[in-house]
C-alpha positions as CSV (number, residue, x, y, z in Angstrom):
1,X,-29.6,-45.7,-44.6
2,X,-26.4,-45.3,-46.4
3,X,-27.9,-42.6,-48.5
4,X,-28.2,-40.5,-44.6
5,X,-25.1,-41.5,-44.0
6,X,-23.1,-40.4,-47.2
7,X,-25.4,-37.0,-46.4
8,X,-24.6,-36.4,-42.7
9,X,-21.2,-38.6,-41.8
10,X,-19.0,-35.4,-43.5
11,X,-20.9,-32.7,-41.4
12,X,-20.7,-34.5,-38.0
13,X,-17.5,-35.0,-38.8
14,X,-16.4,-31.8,-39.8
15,X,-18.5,-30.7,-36.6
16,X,-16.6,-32.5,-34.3
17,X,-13.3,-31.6,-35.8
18,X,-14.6,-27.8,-35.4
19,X,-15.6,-28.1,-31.6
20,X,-12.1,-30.1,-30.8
21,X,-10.5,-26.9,-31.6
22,X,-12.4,-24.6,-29.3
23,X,-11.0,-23.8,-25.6
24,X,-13.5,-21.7,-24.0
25,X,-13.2,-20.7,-19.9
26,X,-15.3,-23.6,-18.6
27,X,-13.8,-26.5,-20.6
28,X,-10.7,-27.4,-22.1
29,X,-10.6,-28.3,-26.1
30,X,-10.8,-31.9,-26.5
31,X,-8.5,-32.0,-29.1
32,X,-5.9,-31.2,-26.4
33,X,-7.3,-34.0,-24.2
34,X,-7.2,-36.4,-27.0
35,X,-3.8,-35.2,-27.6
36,X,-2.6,-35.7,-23.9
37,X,-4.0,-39.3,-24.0
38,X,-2.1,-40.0,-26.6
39,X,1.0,-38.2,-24.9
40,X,1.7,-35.5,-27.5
41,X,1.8,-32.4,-26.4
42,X,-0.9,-29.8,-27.1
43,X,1.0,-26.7,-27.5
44,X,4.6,-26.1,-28.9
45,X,5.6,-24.7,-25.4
46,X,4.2,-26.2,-22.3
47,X,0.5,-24.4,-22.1
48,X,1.3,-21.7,-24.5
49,X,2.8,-21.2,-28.0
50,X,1.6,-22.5,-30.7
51,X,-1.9,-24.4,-30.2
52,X,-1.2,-27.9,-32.8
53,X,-4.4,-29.2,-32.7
54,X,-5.8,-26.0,-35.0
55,X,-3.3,-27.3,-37.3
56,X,-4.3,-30.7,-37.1
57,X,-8.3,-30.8,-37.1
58,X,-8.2,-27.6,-39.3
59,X,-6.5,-30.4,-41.9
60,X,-8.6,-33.0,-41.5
61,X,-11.6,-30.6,-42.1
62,X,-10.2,-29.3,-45.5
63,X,-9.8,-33.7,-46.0
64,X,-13.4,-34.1,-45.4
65,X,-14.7,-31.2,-46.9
């Protein structure tokens, strides 16, 4: 068991990370619902500018990788 999960925690991880990035037409990212739960804003102005959860899951991918 913990040999699977030494294997396959990092790439569901770093799957998850990747997918909360992604805003496609018929759903929003869940990095920016996860943000606005948390009350932090999603993007550096209102709902455009500068998208910070690329900045923030794209890090914690390069930590898991």
């Amino acid at each position: 068991m913990k040999d699977w999960m030494l294997k396959y925690t990092p790439v569901l991880l770093i799957s998850f990370f990747f997918y909360a990035m992604i805003d496609t037409t018929h759903s929003r990212a869940i990095g920016d619902i996860i943000f606005e739960w948390l009350g932090i804003p999603a993007w550096s102005d209102g709902c455009q500018g500068t998208h910070i959860s690329i900045f923030v899951f794209m890090l914690l991918i390069f930590i898991v990788f």
